[in-house]
C-alpha positions in Angstrom: -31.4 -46.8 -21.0 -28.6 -48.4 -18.6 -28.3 -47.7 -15.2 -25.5 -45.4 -15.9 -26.3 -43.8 -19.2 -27.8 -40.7 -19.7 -28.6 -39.2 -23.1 -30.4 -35.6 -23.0 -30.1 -34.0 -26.3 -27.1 -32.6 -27.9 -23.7 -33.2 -26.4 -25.1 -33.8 -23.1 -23.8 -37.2 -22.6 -23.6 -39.6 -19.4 -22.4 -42.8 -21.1 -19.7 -44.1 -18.8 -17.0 -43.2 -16.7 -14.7 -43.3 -19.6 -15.9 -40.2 -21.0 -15.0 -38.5 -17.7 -10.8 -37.9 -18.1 -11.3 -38.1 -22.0 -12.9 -34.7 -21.9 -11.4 -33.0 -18.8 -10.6 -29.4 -19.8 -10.0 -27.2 -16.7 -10.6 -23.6 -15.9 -13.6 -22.3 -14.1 -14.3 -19.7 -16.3 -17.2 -21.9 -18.5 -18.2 -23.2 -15.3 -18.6 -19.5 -14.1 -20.4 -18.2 -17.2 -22.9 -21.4 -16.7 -23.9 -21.0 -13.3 -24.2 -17.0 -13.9 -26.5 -18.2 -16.6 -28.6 -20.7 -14.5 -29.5 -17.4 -11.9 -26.3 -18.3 -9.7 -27.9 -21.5 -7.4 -26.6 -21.9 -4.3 -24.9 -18.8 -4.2 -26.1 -17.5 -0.4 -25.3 -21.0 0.6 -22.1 -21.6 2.2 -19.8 -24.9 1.3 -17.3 -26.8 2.7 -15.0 -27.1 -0.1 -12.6 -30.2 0.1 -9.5 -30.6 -1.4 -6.2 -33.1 -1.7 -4.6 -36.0 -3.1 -6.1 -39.0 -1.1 -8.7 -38.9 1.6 -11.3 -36.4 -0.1 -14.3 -38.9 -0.4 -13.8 -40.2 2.9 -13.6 -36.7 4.7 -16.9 -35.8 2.8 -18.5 -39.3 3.9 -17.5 -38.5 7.9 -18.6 -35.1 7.5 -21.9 -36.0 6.0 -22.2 -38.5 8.5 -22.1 -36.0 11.1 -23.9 -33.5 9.6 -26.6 -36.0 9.0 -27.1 -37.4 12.1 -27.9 -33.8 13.6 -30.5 -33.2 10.7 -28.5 -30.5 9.0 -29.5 -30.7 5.4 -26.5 -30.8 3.4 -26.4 -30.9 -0.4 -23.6 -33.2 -0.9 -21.7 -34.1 -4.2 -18.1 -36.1 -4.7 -16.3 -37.8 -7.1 -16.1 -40.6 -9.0 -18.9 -42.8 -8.8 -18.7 -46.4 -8.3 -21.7 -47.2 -10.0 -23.9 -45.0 -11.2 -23.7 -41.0 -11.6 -26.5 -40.4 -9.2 -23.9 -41.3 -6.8 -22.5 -38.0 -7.0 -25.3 -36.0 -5.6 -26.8 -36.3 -2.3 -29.0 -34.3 0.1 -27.1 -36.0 3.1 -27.3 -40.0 2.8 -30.4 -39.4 0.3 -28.8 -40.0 -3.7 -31.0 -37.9 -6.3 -33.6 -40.1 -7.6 -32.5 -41.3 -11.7 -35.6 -39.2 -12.6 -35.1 -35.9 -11.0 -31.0 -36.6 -12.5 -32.5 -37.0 -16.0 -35.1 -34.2 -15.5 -32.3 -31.8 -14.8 -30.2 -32.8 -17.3 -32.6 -32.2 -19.8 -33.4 -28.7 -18.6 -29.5 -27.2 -18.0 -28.5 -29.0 -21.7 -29.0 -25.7 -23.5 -26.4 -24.0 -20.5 -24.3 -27.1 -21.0 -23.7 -26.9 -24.9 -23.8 -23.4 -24.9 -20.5 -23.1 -22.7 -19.5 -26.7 -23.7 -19.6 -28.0 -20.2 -17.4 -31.4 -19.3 -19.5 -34.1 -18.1 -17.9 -33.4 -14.7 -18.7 -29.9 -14.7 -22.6 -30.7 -16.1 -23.0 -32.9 -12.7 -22.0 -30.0 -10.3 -24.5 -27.4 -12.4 -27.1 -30.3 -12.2 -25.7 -30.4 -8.4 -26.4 -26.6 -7.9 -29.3 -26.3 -9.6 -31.0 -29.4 -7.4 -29.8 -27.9 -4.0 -31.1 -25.1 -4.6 -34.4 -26.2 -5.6 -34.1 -28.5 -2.5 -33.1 -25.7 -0.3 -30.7 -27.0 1.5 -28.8 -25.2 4.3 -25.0 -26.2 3.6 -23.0 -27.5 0.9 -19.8 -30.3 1.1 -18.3 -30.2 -2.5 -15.5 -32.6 -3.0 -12.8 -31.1 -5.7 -12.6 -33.4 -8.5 -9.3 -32.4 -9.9 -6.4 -30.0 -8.7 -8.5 -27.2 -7.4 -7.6 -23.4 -8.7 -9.3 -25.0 -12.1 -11.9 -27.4 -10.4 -15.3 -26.6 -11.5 -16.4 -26.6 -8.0 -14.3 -23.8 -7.0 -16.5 -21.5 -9.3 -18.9 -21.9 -6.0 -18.0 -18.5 -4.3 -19.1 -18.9 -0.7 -16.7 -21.4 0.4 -16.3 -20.3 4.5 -14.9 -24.0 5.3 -11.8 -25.2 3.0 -10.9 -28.8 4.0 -7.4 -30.6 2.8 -6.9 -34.4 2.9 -3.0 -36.1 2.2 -1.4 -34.0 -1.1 0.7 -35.8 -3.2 1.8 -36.7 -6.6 -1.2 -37.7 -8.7 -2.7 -36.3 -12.5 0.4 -34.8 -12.7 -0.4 -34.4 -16.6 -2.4 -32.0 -15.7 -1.5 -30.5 -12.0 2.4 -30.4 -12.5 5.3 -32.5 -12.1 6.2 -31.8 -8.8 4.7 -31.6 -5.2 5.2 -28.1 -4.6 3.2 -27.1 -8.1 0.3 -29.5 -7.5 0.3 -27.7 -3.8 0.2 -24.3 -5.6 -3.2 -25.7 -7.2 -4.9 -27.0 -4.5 -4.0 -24.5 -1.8 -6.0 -22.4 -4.4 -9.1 -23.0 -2.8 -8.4 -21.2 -0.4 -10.8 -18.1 0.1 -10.3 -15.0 1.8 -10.4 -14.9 5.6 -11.7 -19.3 5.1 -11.0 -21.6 8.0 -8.8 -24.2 6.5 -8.6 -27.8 8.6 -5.6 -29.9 6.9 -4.3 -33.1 7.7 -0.6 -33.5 8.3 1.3 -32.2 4.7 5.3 -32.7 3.5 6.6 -29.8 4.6 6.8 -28.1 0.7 3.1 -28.5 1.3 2.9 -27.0 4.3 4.9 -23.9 3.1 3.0 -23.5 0.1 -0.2 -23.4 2.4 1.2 -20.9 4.8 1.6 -18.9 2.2 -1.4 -18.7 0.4 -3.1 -18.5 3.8 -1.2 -15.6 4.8 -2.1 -13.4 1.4 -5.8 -14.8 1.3 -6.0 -13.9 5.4 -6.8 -17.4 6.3 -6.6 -19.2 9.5 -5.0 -22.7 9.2 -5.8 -25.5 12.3 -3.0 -28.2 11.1 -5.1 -31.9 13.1 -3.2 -34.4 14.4 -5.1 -38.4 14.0 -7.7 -39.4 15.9 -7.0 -41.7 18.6 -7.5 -45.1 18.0 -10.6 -44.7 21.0 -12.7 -43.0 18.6 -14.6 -45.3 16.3 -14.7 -45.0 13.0 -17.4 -46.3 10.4 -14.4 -46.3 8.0 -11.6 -49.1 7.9 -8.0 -48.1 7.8 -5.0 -46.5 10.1 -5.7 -43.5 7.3 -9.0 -42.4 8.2 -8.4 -41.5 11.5 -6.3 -38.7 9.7 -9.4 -38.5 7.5 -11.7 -38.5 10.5 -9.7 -35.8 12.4 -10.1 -33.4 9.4 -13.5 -33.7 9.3 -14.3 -33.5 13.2 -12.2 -29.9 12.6 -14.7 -29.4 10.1 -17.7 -29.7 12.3 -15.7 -27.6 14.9 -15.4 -24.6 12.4 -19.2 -24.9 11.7 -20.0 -23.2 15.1 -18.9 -19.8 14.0 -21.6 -19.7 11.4 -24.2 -20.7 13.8 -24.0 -24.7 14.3 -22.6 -26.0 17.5 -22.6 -30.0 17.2 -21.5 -32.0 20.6 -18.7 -34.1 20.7 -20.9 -36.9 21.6 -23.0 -36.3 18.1 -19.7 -36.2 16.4 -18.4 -39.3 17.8 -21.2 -41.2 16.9 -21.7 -39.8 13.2 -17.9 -40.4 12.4 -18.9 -44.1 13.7 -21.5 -44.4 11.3 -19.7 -43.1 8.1 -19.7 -45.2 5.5 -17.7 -45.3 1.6 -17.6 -48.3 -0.3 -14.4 -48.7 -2.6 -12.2 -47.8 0.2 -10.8 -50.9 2.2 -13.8 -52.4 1.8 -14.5 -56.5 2.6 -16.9 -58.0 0.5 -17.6 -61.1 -0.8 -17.3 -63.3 -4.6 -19.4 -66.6 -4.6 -19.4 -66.3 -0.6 -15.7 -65.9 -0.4 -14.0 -63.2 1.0 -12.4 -60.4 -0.7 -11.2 -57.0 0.1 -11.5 -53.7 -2.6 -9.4 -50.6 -2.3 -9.2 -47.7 -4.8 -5.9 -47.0 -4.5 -4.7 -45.5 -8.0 -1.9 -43.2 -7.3 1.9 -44.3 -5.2 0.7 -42.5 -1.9 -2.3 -44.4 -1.7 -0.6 -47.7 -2.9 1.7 -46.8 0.6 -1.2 -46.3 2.4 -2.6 -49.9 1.9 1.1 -51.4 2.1 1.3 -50.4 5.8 -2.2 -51.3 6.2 -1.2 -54.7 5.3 1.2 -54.9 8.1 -1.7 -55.4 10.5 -3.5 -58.2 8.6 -2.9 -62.0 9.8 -0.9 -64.3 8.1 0.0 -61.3 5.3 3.7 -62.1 5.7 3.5 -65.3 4.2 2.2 -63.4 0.8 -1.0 -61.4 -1.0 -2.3 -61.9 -3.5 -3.3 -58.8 -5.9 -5.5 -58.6 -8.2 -4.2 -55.1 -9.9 -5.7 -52.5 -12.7 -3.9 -49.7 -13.4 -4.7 -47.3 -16.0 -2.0 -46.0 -18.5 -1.8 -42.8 -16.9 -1.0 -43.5 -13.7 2.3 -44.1 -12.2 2.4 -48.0 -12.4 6.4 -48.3 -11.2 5.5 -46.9 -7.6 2.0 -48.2 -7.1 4.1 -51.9 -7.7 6.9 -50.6 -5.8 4.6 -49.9 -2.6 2.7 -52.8 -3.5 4.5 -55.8 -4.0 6.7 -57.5 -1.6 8.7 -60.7 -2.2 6.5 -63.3 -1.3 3.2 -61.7 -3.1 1.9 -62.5 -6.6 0.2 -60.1 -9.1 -2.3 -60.8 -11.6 -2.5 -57.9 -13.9 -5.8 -56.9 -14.8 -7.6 -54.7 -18.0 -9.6 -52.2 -16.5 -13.1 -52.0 -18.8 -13.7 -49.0 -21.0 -10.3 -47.4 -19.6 -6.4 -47.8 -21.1 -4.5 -49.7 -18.7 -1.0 -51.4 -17.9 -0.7 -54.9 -19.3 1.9 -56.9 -18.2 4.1 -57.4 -21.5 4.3 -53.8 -21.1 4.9 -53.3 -16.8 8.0 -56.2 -17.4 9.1 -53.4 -20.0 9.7 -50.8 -17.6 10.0 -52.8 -14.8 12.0 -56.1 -15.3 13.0 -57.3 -12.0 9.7 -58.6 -11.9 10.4 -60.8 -15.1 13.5 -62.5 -12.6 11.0 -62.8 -9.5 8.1 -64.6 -11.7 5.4 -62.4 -9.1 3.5 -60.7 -12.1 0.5 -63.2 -13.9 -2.0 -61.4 -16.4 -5.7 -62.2 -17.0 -8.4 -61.0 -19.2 -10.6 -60.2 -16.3 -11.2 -60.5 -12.7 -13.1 -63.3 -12.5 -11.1 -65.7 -14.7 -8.4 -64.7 -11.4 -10.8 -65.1 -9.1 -11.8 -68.4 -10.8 -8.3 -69.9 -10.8 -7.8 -69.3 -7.2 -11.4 -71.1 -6.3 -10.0 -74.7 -7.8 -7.2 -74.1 -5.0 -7.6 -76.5 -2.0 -7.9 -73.3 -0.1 -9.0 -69.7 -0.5 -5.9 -67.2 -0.1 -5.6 -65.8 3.4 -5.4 -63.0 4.0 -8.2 -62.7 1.1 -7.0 -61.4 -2.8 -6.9 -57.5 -2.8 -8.5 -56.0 -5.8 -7.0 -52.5 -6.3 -5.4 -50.2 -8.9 -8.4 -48.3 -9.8 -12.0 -47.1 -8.3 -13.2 -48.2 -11.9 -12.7 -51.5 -11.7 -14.2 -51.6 -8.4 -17.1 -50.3 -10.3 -17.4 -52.3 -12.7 -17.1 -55.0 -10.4 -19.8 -53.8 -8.3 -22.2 -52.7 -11.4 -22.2 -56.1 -12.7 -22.5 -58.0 -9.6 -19.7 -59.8 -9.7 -19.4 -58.8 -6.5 -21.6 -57.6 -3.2 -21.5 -53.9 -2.2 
């Protein structure tokens, strides 16, 4: 059995990442009738539910972090995984061990195929079942889609609701516009909850004023982090990211927890979150690995670029995008004129080739910036026999699967 394959009996499949958007079907109520099933885990354990477009994983890593460091134990779980699905459940930095995953697994199955649980949704009842079990003390459950719908939202006692950046992302299934995919995700919020958000469009912040108002909630809107703070996590972003989560650890003293500033300081330094603006190396040479998949995010890194040596004279991409995604403003934010882009397939997932990107998009056919490759190594092959390597280093982004993959097989150092 692979690293990330695991096959309990019945339909309760782990065999890749793949199956994971090819079976979404949202609405809590399965998810509901499963965990009332399972004896309700977790339910007298309060969570911090986090929410949002971009900036999700990396709130739950600084808060974790945090909460860590002071030896709170937190049942942690987030989404996707980069390599392996154990990745998803955590008792602070501590993964579920591959045999207590498969143990579980095989237990819940009967719950699973009885309500016909997603593969997403049989992770967080695995989750539960192995916090509770565990007995941990708090919860941080990262939404994996939307958020009125999200399996994890079936978790009642959620005290803490935490929003990173909203934009427009799975709008097949969220909603074509930013103020409907707001009306999703501000459904997390519970009655009388402290909500921390980042900075929001201002359709955003109306829908959340709102729903705050009916549901009795008190907002705190955070302003970024100076740039005196040190963060674990590169990126202008995450000091957005990191002032959520400090806001977070603030809110915790009401239910008992009082963490120093100092403590907080030094556990948002220590944060970690591989995928995300992340250096590593191929064959000793540098490269740098970002999961941006959606136009917001793709913005994110393009401003990030501004601050990189030598990055006006032209990047390199190295880009997978899957077919779902909105390829025409990820390039947009992307690509400026002096950078070239080798399209990518992303393994296992449909994705953007380029016969089909100079289809939609042919001002790319005049500008000759778009190349195409069966993989990322043949790329990463072609640039070797170069008298030098690229400076600033290729960027590999487009998806956190490919980054995966990438990862999984080796092919490059995590």
């Amino acid at each position: 059995m692979s690293d990330e394959t695991f096959i309990a009996k019945s339909n309760f499949t782990f065999e890749s990442k793949s199956t994971e958007y090819r079976d979404i079907n949202l609405g809590i109520g399965r998810m509901s009738l499963a965990i009332n099933a399972m004896g309700d885990p977790c339910k007298n354990i309060p969570a911090i539910h986090i929410a949002g477009t971009n900036g999700k994983g990396s709130i739950a890593a600084f808060v974790n972090s945090v909460l860590s460091l002071v030896e709170i134990k937190t049942g942690v779980t987030t989404s996707p995984h980069l390599v392996d699905w154990v990745e998803r459940i955590c008792i602070n930095k501590v993964q579920i061990s591959k045999k207590e995953f498969k143990s579980l697994s095989l237990a819940l199955s009967p719950i699973v195929e009885r309500y016909s649980l997603t593969p997403f949704e049989s992770v967080i009842a695995i989750a539960l079942k192995y916090f509770t079990l565990k007995e941990v003390e708090l919860l941080i459950l990262e939404v994996g889609l939307g958020g009125r719908l999200d399996a994890t939202t079936a978790h009642k006692y959620r005290p803490i609701i935490a929003f990173g950046a909203i934009g427009l992302d799975h709008c097949e299934y969220l909603g074509d516009n930013l103020e409907k995919i707001a009306i999703e995700k501000a459904s997390v919020i519970t009655p009388k909850s402290t909500v921390i958000t980042a900075t929001q469009h201002n359709i955003v912040k109306k829908v959340f004023k709102e729903v705050a108002i009916k549901q009795k909630a008190v907002i705190h809107w955070v302003d970024p982090l100076p740039s005196s703070w040190e963060l674990g996590l590169s990126g202008a972003i995450q000091q957005e990211n990191a002032a959520v989560a400090k806001g977070v650890i603030e809110s915790l003293k009401k239910m008992g927890w009082s963490i120093s500033e100092e403590k907080i300081r030094e556990g948002l330094s220590l944060a970690k979150w591989p995928g995300r603006l992340q250096t590593t190396t191929w064959k000793g040479l540098p490269i740098v690995v970002d999961g941006a998949h959606n136009p917001n995010a793709a913005k994110q890194l393009s401003i990030e670029r501004d601050a990189w040596a030598d990055q006006e004279r032209g990047i390199i991409w190295i880009l997978g995008i899957q077919k779902q995604k909105d390829m025409v403003n990820i390039l947009h934010n992307l690509i400026r004129e002096k950078d070239l882009a080798w399209i990518v397939p992303i393994p296992s997932q449909r994705s953007w080739s380029k016969h089909e990107i100079l289809s939609c998009c042919p001002e790319y056919r005049f500008r000759a910036q778009l190349k195409e490759a069966w993989s990322v190594e043949e790329v990463l092959s072609i640039l070797e026999k170069r008298q030098a390597w690229p400076s600033p280093p290729p960027i590999i982004t487009g998806s956190l699967y490919l980054i995966g993959d990438l990862f999984q097989k080796e092919i490059l150092k995590n």
